[in-house]
N, C-alpha and C positions, 0 to 999 in steps of 0.2 A: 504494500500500500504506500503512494504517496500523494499528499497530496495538502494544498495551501503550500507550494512553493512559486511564487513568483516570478523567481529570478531565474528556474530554468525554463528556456524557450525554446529549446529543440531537442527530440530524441534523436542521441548518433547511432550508424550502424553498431550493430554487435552489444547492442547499450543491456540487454538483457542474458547474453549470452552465457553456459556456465553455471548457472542459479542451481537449477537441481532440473532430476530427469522425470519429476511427478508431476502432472497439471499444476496447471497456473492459472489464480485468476489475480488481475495485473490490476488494479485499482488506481490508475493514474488520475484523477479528477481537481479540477480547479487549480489548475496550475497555471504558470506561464505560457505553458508550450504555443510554437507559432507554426511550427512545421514537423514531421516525423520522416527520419529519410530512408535511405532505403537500405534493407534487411535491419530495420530498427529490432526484430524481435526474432532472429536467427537463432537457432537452435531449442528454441524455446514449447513445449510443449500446452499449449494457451486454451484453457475452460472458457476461461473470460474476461475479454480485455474493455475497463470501464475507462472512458476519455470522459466522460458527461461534463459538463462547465468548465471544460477549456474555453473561456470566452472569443483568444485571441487565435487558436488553434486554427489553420485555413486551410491548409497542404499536406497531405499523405502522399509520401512519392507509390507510385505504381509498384514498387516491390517490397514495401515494408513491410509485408506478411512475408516474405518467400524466405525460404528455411524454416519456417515456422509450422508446428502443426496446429491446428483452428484458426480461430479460436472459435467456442459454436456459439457464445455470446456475445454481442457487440454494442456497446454502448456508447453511442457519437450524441447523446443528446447535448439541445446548448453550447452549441460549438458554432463555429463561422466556416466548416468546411466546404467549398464548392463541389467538389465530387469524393467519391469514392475509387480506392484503388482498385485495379484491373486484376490483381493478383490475391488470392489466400482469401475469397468470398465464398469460394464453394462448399467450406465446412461451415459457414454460419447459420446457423437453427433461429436463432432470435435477432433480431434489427430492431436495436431503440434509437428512433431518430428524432425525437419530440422537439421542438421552437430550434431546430438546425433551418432556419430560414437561408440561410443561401446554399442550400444544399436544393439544388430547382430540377436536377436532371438523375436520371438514376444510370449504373450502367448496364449494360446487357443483361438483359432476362437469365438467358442461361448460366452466368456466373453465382446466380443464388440457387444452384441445386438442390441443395438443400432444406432450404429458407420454412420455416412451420409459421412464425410468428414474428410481422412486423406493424412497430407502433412509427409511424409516421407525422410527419407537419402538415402536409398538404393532402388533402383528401383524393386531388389528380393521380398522384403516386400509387392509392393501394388500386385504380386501374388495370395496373400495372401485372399486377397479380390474380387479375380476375379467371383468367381461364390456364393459371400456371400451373402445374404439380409437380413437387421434389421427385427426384428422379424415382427416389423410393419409392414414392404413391403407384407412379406408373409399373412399377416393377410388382409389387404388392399385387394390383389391378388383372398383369396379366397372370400371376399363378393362382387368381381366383377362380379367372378359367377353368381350372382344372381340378377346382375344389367340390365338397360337399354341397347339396341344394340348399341344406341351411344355412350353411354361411353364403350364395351368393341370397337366398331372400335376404339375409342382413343385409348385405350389401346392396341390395335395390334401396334402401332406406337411405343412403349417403347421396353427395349432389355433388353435381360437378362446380358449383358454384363455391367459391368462398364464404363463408363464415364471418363476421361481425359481428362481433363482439361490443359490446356497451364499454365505453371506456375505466365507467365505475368500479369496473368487477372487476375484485383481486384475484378471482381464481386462478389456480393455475390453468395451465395451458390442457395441459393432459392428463388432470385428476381425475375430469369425468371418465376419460377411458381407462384411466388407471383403476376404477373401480368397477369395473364392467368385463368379468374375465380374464385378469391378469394373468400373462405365461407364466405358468408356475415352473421352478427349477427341472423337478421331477415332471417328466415326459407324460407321464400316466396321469398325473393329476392336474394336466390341461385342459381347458375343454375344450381345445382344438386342438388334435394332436399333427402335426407336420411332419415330423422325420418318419413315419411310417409311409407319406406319400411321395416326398420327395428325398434325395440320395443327399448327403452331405456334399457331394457339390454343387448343388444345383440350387442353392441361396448362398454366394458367399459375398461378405460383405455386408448382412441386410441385420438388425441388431433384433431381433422377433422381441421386444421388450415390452408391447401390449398389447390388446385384444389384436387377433389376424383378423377378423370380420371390423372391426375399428378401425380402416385406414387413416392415418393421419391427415388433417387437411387445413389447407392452409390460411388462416384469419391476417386479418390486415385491418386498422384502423388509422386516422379516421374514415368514418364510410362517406364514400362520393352524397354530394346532398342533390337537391331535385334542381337544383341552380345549375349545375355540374356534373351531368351524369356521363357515365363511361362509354363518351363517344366523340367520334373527331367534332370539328366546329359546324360545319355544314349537316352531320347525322345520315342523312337519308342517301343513297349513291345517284339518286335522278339528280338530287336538289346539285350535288355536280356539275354536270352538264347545264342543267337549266343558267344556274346562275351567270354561267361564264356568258350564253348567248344573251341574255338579259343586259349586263354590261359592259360588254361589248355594240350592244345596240343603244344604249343609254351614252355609254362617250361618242360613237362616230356618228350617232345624231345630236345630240347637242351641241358638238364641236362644230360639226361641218355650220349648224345654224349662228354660230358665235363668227364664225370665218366669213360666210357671208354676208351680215347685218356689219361687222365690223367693217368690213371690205369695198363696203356698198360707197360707189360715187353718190347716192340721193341723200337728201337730206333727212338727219338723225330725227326723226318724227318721234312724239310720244309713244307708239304703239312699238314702234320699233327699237326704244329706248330698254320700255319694259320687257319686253321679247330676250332682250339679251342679258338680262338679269336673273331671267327664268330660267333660258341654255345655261347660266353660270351653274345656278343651285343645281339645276339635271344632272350636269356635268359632272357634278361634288359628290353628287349622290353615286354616280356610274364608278368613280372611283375607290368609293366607299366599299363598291361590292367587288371592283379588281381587286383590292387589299385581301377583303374576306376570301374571296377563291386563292389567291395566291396562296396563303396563310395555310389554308384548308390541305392544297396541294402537297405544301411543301412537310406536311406535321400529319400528313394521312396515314391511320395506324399508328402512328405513335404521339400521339395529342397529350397522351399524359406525361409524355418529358418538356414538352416547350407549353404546357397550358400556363405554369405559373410565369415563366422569362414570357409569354406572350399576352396573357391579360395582366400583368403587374407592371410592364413594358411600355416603352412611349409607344409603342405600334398600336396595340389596344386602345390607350387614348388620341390618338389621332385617328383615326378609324371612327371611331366615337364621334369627337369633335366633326369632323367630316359629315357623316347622318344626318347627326341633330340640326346642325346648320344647314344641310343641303334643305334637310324635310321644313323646316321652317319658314327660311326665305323661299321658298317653290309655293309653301302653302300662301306668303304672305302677299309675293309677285302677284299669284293669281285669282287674290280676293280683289287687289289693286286693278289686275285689266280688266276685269270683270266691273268692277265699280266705273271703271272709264269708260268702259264699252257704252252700260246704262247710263253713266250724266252726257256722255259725247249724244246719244240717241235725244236721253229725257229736254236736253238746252241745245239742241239741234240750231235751232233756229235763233241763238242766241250766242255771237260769236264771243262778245265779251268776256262770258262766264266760261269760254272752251280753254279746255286743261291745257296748259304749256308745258316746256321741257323745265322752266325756271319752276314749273309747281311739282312735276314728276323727281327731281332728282329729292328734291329732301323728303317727298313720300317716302323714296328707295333709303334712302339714307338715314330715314329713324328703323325701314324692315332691317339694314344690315346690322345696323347696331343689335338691334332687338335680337336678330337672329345668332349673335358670335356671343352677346352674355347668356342668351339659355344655354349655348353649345360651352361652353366655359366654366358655366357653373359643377357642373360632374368633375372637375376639376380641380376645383377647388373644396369639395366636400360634400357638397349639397348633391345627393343620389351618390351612385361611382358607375362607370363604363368597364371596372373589372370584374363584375360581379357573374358576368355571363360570358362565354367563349366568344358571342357574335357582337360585343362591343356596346350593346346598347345600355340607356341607363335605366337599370332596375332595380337595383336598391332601395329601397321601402322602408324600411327598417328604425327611420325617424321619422319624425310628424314632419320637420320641414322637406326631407325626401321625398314624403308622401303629397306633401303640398306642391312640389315642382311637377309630378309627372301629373295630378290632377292638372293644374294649371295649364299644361303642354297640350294635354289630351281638351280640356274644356276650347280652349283656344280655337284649335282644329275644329272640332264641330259649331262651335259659332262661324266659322268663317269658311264651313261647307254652305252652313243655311244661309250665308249671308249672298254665297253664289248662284244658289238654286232660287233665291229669290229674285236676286240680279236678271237672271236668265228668264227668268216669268216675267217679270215686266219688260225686259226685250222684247220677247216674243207677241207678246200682248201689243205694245207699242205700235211693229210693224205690221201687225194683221189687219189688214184693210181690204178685204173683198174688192175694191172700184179699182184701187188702184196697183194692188199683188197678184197675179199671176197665182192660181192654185199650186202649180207645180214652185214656183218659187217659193213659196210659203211652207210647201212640206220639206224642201231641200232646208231653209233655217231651222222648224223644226228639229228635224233630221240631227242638223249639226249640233243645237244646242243640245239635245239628247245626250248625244255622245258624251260631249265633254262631261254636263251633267256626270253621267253612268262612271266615268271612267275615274272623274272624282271620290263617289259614292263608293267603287268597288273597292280602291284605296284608302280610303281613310275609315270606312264601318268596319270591316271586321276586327282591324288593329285598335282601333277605340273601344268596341265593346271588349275585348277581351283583355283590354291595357287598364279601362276603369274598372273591370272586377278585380284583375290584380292589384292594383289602387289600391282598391280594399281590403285587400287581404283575402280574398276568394279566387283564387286561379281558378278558372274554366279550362285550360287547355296546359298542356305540360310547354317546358321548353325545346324538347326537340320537335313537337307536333309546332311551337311556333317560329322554326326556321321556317317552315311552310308557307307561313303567313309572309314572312320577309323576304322571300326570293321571289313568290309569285303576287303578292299583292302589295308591299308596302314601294318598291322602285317602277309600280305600272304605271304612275301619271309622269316619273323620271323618265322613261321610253315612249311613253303617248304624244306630251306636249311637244316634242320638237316637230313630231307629226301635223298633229292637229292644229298647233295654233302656226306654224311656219310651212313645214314642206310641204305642205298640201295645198297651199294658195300660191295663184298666180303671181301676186309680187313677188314671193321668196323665188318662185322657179325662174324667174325672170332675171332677178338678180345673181340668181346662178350660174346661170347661161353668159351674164354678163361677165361673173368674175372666170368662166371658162375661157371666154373669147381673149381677153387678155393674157391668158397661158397658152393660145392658138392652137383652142380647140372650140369645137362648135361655133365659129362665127358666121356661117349661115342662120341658127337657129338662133343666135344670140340679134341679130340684126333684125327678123321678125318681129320678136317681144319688143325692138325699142323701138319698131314702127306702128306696132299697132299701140303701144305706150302714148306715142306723143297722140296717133290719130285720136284715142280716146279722152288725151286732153286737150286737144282741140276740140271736140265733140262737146266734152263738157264746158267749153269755155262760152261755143256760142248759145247753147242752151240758155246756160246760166243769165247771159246778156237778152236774150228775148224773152224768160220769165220774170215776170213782175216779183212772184213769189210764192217761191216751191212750196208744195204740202208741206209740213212735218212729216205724214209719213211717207213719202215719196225721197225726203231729204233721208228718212233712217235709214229708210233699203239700199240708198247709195252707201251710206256709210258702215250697214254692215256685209257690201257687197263678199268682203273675207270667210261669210259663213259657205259662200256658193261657190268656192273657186277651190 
């Protein structure tokens, strides 16, 4: 035993060498120690070697076990170690790793052959072990084979899953099987007798020290929680593929709309001001989801070594930030053209009061502000973006937490119904039997439907089921709500560049334009800017022989964008 010494900071090789040829259990704790080098415990025969509060302890070289036999104890808790050595894992039975916070990665599965029982920091690690068995087990397993019917009905009763254990309980590991049939010395007064069935060499190695129908199995704590459960980031293998074409379509449509509107020779108009504040937020959002697929890719099948280095990680909170901002400034853009749409319609004929770019920018510029301190605050305390592998902020768990993602979620459906009303009295506005065209009037229909739909499909399901969680009533698990996230929370990130840009003749026009300039398309590009001018000249002499347009003959002009 040593231990409360300070001042030494490093085990050298050979430091144990010599001692005696009986087990050892090596009590080093709360020392100095900052590093252990290598063949630190040569020649040494090790039951169990305790490090526990070495506070400063960081480094185990890769062979400090080697010439050593065990040890089948190990006790790193409270330590600063980043990894474990590659070398002398194989005899360890028990792994106590408790508050070893920079201990984030584990090594190779196979190097714990052995392994019955480990207490762990991170709930991702006993993953790790979910579907492992000491070589023993599988060894045990196949000469059940060839056992008694009553020992394999026992043996239907065991599970391939691991065990989890309550952290409360002091029992031992293997009292309970230790009183359920114990091999007794004498052969005869077993209740399973072995060497009758099989030859003295056909187990060697295997220690028969409790019930044979008892395989041993292997527990791990703490247990993964329902935040965290033992599966990559993504879960599902569609949710894979899906997400990668999601954004993929979500950046090379937003972009290509950001390149056009920016690129554009005409003049920066309101609609086209807001247009490209909306590509932004799309944009944020489509890279949100490259991040998550990358992530997913790169840590698939083995999610439980980088879940802690990746949600505790700047990646996780930039990921985060990214979303929350995307999702908000997109919701807030498009309460905004939606409001513009209706006062441009409702003061048609009132040029005065028509929106400018000097009234649009500081709209935009109280949504960005607004949009970068809700994305900030997960940041700073309020909810966390670590709390889940797919970055979002769910933490609950205080009343102000619970007050931000209320707020978040209230927000959004206020400013769905604020759309869906917007779009009724549009709709209502231009509906004039004298003077619309039946077919024109089902084509705005039509469009406002859409968008409507495409809002609604978007923000309801992730609402209802984000205010019961709110609440503290989950309706749906978190891997059922990747679901929600790949196929319904980035759908109006992928729509909008559609609907409110690439699908109208201005945007296609100005495309063709910025084509023509790379010298491509300038036949098709030189049509668009002739029937461009003919239709403002069109409009120009109109304008000069009407005294004074209907209102609603003046809307359907202005919302020509729903028909093109």
């Amino acid at each position: 035993e040593l231990c409360d010494n300070l001042r030494m900071t490093t085990i050298p090789q050979n430091a144990f060498q010599g001692m005696n040829n009986e087990s050892l259990t090596l009590k080093l704790y709360k020392n100095g120690f900052e590093d252990i080098h290598s063949h630190a415990f040569n020649g040494t025969k090790l039951n169990q070697l305790i490090l526990k509060d070495n506070k400063n302890l960081r480094w185990i070289h890769n062979d400090a076990l080697r010439g050593a036999t065990g040890p089948d104890v190990l006790d790193i808790s409270s330590t600063a170690l980043e990894s474990l050595p590659s070398y002398g894992l194989e005899a360890i039975q028990v792994l106590n790793a408790t508050s070893s916070y920079s201990l984030k990665r584990l090594p190779p599965l196979d190097k714990f052959s052995s392994l019955l029982e480990a207490v762990l920091t991170y709930p991702s690690h006993c993953c790790a072990f979910r579907n492992l068995r000491t070589e023993k087990q599988n060894s045990l397993l196949s000469i059940f084979d060839n056992f008694s019917k009553e020992c394999e009905s026992t043996m239907r009763k065991t599970t391939n899953e691991p065990f989890y254990r309550d952290d409360s309980s002091n029992t031992s590991l293997w009292s309970a099987e230790k009183s359920l049939y114990p091999f007794a010395m004498d052969e005869e007064t077993s209740p399973y007798s072995y060497s009758a069935i099989f030859d003295d060499g056909e187990t060697p190695g295997f220690d028969f020290e409790y019930d044979f129908c008892q395989p041993k199995i292997l527990t791990c704590t703490p247990e993964p929680d329902a935040f965290n459960p033992c599966e990559d980031i993504l879960g599902y293998s569609f949710l894979r593929v899906l997400i990668w074409f999601i954004n993929i379509l979500a950046i090379t449509g937003n972009f290509t709309v950001l390149l056009v509107l920016t690129t554009s020779h005409y003049k920066l108009t309101v609609p086209r001001f807001l247009m490209c504040n909306l590509s932004f937020a799309d944009f944020c959002m489509g890279l949100y989801l490259l991040l998550i697929a990358s992530v997913d890719t790169q840590t698939s099948g083995q999610y439980y070594n980088h879940a802690i280095d990746w949600q505790t990680g700047g990646g996780c909170g930039t990921a985060g930030f990214f979303t929350v901002f995307a999702s908000e400034l997109s919701v807030y853009t498009l309460t905004v053209i939606t409001l513009e749409r209706w006062h441009t319609i409702t003061y048609a004929m009132q040029l005065d009061r028509k929106l400018r770019l000097r009234h649009a920018v500081p709209i935009m510029l109280a949504g960005w502000v607004f949009s970068i301190l809700i994305a900030v605050l997960p940041l700073l305390g309020v909810s966390s973006y670590m709390k889940v592998s797919i970055c979002l902020p769910m933490d609950i768990e205080t009343g102000l937490s619970q007050a931000y993602i209320l707020l978040i979620l209230v927000l959004n459906v206020v400013a769905f119904v604020v759309i869906c009303a917007c779009y009724i009295k549009i709709y209502i506005a231009v509906q004039n039997p004298e003077l619309v065209a039946a077919n024109k009037d089902t084509k705005v229909a039509k469009r406002m439907a859409i968008l409507i739909f495409t809002d609604f499909t978007c923000m309801a399901p992730i609402s209802f089921f984000a205010i019961s969680a709110a609440f503290k009533v989950p309706l749906i698990t978190v891997t059922n709500s990747k679901i929600l996230l790949v196929l319904f929370y980035p759908l109006n990130s992928c729509a909008n560049p559609f609907l409110y840009a690439i699908f109208t003749k201005a945007f296609r026009r100005d495309f063709f334009l910025l084509l023509s300039k790379l010298g491509c398309c300038k036949s098709r590009a030189e049509l668009y800017r002739m029937n461009y001018f003919s239709a403002y000249n069109s409009n120009c002499k109109n304008g000069g022989s009407a005294a004074a347009p209907s209102k609603a003959s003046r809307a359907l002009l202005l919302l020509s964008a729903f028909e093109k």
